[in-house]
N, C-alpha and C positions, 0 to 999 in steps of 0.2 A: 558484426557490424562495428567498425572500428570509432566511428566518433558517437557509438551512441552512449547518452548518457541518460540513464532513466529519472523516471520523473515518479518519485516516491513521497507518499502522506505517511506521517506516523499522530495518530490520535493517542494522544498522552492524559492521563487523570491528572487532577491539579495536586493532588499531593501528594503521590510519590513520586512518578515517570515524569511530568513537569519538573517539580524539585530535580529531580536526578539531571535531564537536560541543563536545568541554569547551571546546576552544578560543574555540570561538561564545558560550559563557557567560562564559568569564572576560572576554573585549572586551566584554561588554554588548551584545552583537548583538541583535535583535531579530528573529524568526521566528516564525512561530503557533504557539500553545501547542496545537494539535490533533494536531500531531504526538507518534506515542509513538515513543521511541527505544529499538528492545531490540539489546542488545548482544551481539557473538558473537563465540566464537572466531576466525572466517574468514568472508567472504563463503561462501567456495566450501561451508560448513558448512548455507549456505539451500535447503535442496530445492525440488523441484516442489510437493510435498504442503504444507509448510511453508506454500508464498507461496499455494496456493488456500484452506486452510485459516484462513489470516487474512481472505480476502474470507467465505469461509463463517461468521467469527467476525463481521459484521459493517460491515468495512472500506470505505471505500471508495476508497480509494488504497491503495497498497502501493511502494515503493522500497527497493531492496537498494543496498549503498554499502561499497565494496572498495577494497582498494588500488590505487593507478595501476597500470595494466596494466606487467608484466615488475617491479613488486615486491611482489610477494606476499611475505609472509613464511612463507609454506606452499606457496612455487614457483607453483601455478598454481592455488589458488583462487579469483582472480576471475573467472578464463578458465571455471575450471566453472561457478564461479554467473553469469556472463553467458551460458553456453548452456540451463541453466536456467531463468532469466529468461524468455529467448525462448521456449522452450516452454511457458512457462505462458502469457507471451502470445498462443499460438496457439491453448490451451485454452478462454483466458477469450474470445477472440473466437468459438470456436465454440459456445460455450456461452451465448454472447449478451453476459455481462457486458462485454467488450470489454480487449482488451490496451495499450488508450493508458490503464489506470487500474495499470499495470505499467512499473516501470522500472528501469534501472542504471544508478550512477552510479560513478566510478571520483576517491578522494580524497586527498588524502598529510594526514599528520598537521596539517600548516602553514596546511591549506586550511579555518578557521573562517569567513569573509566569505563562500566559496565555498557551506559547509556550508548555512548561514544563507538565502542566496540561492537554491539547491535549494529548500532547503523552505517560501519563498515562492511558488517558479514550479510546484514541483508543488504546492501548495495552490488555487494559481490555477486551476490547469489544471483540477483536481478539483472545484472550485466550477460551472464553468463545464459540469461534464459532468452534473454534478447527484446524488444519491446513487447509489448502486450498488443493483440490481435484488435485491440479495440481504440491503439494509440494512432491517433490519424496522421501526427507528425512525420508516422515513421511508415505511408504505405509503400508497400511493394510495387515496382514500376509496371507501370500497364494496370495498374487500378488509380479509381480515381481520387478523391479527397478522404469518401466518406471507405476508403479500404473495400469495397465491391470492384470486382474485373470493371472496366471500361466497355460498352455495348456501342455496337453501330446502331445509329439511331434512324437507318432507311431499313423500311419491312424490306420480310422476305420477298425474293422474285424480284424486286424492285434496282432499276438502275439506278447509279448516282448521277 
């Protein structure tokens, strides 16, 4: 699909993967503007519900972005939200959307080139899988808003 462009959340902790992002803007880095960066208290603060509810919002990527592993500034919140992560990825694969449109990344404040570089490759990656089964923007023709086939709405046996 040639003009698609996905529509990607990345949940950032406020002091590292946040710092890293401003970081990415103050150097003039350059990263696709499709990413929304919502910022959070702690990785570890991203639930389950959280990460499917943004695909159900429409998403078609999703990445979570925590501190280097062993510095959390809340001990061990990336260690949660990286066992989270994976669950939802087990979710999304069972449920068809698929868990490679899921991911964690782990950043220190310092890490703007880094930041920048993530949300090129998961951009890529995201383009390449094509919209998400759940993204209404993007349904297949002959289905209707909500991505279900289109149904004739006279019963069976019945003339028009």
């Amino acid at each position: 699909m040639q003009d698609f462009e996905p529509k990607i959340i990345a949940f950032c902790c406020f002091y590292c993967a946040y710092s890293a992002a401003d970081l990415a803007g103050s150097l003039r880095l350059q990263y696709p503007a499709n990413i929304r960066v919502i910022e959070m208290p702690c990785s570890g603060k991203t639930d389950v519900r959280v990460l499917l509810e943004a695909f159900e919002d429409g998403a078609d990527g999703v990445y979570v972005l925590g501190c280097m592993e062993g510095d959390c500034h809340f001990l061990k919140g990336n260690f949660r939200a990286k066992r989270r992560v994976q669950q939802a990825k087990k979710i999304l694969d069972e449920i068809g959307i698929g868990g490679e449109r899921l991911e964690m990344y782990n950043l220190s404040a310092a890490m703007g080139p880094r930041f920048a570089e993530i949300a090129r490759e998961f951009t890529e990656r995201i383009r390449k899988l094509g919209p998400s089964p759940l993204n209404k923007s993007y349904a297949p023709s002959g289905h209707g808003e909500d991505g279900r086939e289109a149904v004739n709405s006279t019963k069976a046996g019945e003339q028009e």
